[in-house]
Residue, then its C-alpha position, 0 to 999 in steps of 0.5 A: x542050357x546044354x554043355x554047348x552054351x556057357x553064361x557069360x557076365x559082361x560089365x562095364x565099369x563107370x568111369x568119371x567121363x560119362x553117364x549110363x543111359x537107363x530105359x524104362x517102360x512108361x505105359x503101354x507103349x512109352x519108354x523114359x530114359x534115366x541118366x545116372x552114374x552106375x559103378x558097374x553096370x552088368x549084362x548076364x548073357x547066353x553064348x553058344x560054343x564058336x559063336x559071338x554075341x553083342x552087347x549094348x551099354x548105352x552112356x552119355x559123355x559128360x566129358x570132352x576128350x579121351x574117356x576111358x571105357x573098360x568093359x569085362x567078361x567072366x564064366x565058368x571057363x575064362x575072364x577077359x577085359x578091355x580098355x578102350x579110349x572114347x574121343x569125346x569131341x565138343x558138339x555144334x560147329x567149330x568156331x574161330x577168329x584171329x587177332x593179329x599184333x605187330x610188337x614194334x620195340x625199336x622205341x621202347x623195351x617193353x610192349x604192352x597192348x589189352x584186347x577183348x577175348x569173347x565167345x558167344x553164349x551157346x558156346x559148348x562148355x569146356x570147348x573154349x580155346x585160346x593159343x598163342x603164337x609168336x613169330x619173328x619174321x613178319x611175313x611168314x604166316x602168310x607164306x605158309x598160308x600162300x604155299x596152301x593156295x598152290x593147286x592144279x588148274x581145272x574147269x573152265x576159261x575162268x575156274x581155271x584162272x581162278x588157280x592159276x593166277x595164284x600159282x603165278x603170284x604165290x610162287x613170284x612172291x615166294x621168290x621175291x622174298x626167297x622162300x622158294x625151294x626147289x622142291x616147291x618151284x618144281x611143283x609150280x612150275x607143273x602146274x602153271x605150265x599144265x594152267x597154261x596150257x589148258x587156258x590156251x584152249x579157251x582162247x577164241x580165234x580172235x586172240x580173246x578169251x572167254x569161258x568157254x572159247x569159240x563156243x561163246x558169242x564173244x570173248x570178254x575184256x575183263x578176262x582178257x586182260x586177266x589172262x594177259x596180266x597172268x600170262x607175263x607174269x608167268x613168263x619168268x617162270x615158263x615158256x609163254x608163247x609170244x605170238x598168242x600173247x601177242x594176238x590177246x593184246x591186239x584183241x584187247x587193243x581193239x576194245x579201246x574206244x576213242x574217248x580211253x575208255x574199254x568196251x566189254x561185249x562179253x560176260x564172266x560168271x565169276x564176280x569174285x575173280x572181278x573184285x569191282x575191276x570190271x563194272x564201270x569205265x574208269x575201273x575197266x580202263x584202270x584195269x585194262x591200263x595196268x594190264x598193259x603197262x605190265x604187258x610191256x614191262x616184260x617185253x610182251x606188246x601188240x603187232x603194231x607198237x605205235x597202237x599199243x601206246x597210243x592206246x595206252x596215252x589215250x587211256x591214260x589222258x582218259x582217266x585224268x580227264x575223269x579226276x573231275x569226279x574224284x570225290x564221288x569215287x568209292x575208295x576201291x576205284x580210287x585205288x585201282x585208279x592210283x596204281x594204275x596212273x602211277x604205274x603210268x608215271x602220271x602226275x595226277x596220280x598225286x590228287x588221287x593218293x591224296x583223296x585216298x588220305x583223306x578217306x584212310x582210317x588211322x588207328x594204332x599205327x596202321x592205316x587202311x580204307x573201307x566201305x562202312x557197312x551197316x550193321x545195326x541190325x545185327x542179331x548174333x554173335x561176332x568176335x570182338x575182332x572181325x576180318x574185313x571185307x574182301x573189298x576192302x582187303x583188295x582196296x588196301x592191297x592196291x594201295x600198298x602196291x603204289x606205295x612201294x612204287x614210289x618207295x613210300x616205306x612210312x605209309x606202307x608199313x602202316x598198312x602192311x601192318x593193317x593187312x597182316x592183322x586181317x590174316x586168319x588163323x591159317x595165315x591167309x586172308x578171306x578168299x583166294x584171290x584175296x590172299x593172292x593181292x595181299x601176296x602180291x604187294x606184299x611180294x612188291x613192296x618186301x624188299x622196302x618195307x619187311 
């Protein structure tokens, strides 16, 4: 050893949150690993003047969160220390579910309600959690949760609707329920406008719209009527050309048959976006039909006024005529069915809500409607609580809305109070679109039923 290199000895002192990892030569060419708690583990090593030199102290953590590493380095010349904190974090896939309670006490003074806390057999240990939260506005997680929802649009004819409808539902239920700030509304605003804008692109020379605009065979019904739908519910918020939505309606007009019944001659790759609205003539009448209610509701119509309602009487009659299969309806087409013709102020909307009731589960005070699937064969573990079906959510979302038509505030509490127990952790529900139609009836019917 010249006067240039000085020994050093380095040391790491064992704490209680891990384990050192000890090799050792097994054979030839085989090592075993030894796990073992040493007081202090120590390395003697060589450093040459102006020079550095790594040391290794392999250890397994045996505790989750801050570890406390402490490493000290002695010669001839100088000592040091080190204290170092270790986040130790739980291995596997972070796993979570959320059970939502409604405490009602305008008839009692107390509350009281018992629920099953469960987690699966290969939890890691000591990862478990649960938290509690308490929030005396009814709505307000899902506010939040809506709030997030809010980004730029981008991508195609229909990615881009994907965003900017729930920009225009979020921020009318925002200001429906007086949560909109300036700072927000400011926000939105940009990107609705910049989501106009760039679906205006894809709107084909006919006045239709598609994926891809004048690059496809034809323009979809389905999505034009999305757009329109999105568009006039936009036009509080921005400037909406008239004349272009105009052109949309007089093209979606054109896709009426004689018989009230829609022809779609076009294709959407997003089933997601359909929520069931799109396959099946009375789900595309229905959806056709509220698009165009709504259209007139806000002032927007086709060129010729006396088409567009002779449409919408056609289409109507259409969907009364089809009332005659109203037991072989799914609970999803009954309700888009109900909406529409009570949005439409037809009195055969009465026999539909009525079906709806028949089929409606009732339990603890809430009310809601679903497709039962079958799940006996399930193998793996599911929290005692699961959030329905996308389909589901949205077909007990359309009933919501025709209940704050008629003002119905006992029904809708129910199942107000049913959509809220589905929310997730975050506040929102399981997709996008989704959260927007539970944000949107929830925007339609607060102001009756909060």
């Amino acid at each position: 050893m010249t006067i240039c290199q000085k020994p050093v000895n380095v040391s790491l002192q064992n704490s209680k949150g891990f384990k050192n990892i000890i090799v050792r030569k097994n054979g030839r060419n085989n090592f075993k690993l030894y796990f073992k708690k040493i007081r202090v583990e120590k390395r003697t090593i060589i450093v040459k003047a102006n020079d550095a030199v790594a040391v290794y102290f392999p250890i397994m953590p045996t505790d989750l969160g801050l570890v406390d590493v402490m490493i000290t380095a002695s010669s001839p010349l100088a000592n040091d220390a080190i204290l170092k904190k270790l986040l130790v974090e739980p291995e596997g896939v972070p796993q979570s579910y959320n059970i939502a309670i409604l405490v009602d006490l305008t008839s009692n003074h107390t509350f009281e309600k018992f629920t099953d806390i469960t987690y699966p057999d290969r939890a890691v240990q000591g990862s478990r959690r649960i938290r509690i939260s308490v929030d005396g506005d009814l709505i307000k997680p899902t506010i939040n949760g809506l709030e997030n929802l809010l980004q730029m649009s981008y991508g195609c004819g229909e990615q881009n609707m994907i965003n900017f409808a729930p920009n225009v539902f979020v921020s009318n239920y925002l200001k429906t329920v007086g949560s909109l700030t300036p700072h927000l509304e400011s926000k939105v605003k940009d990107f609705i406008l910049k989501g106009y804008q760039r679906e205006l692109t894809y709107q084909r020379h006919d006045g239709s719209f598609s994926a891809f605009g004048d690059s496809d065979t034809s323009g979809s019904t389905w999505l034009t009527a999305f757009v329109i739908k999105s568009f006039v519910q936009a036009s509080p918020l921005i400037y909406i050309d008239t004349a272009l939505a105009t052109k949309a309606i007089d093209w979606l007009l054109g896709q009426a048959n004689e018989n009230g019944t829609f022809l779609e001659s076009g294709r959407s790759g997003f089933a997601e976006m359909q929520g069931g609205s799109s396959t099946g003539d009375v789900n595309l009448a229905s959806y056709a039909l509220i698009t165009l209610l709504e259209a007139r509701h806000f002032q927007f119509t086709a060129s010729n006024t006396n088409d567009f309602d002779q449409i919408v009487r056609r289409t109507i009659d259409f969907m009364e005529r089809s009332l005659i299969h109203l037991h072989a309806y799914q609970p999803f087409e009954l309700a888009i069915i109900a909406y529409a013709l009570t949005l439409a102020g037809s009195t055969k909307a009465a026999a539909v809500l009525d079906r709806l009731d028949q089929m409606a589960i009732i339990k603890d005070g809430t009310k809601h409607w679903e497709q039962i699937e079958d799940e006996s064969n399930r193998l793996i573990w599911m929290p005692p609580f699961q959030q329905a079906n996308a389909r589901n959510i949205k077909t007990t979302a359309y009933v919501l809305l025709t209940y704050a038509l008629k003002n119905d505030i006992r029904n809708g509490l129910l199942v107000m109070k049913w959509l809220i127990s589905q929310r997730n952790p975050t506040g929102g529900f399981s997709s996008t679109q989704v959260s927007c139609s539970v944000g949107y009836g929830g925007g339609c019917s607060s102001s009756n039923i909060d």
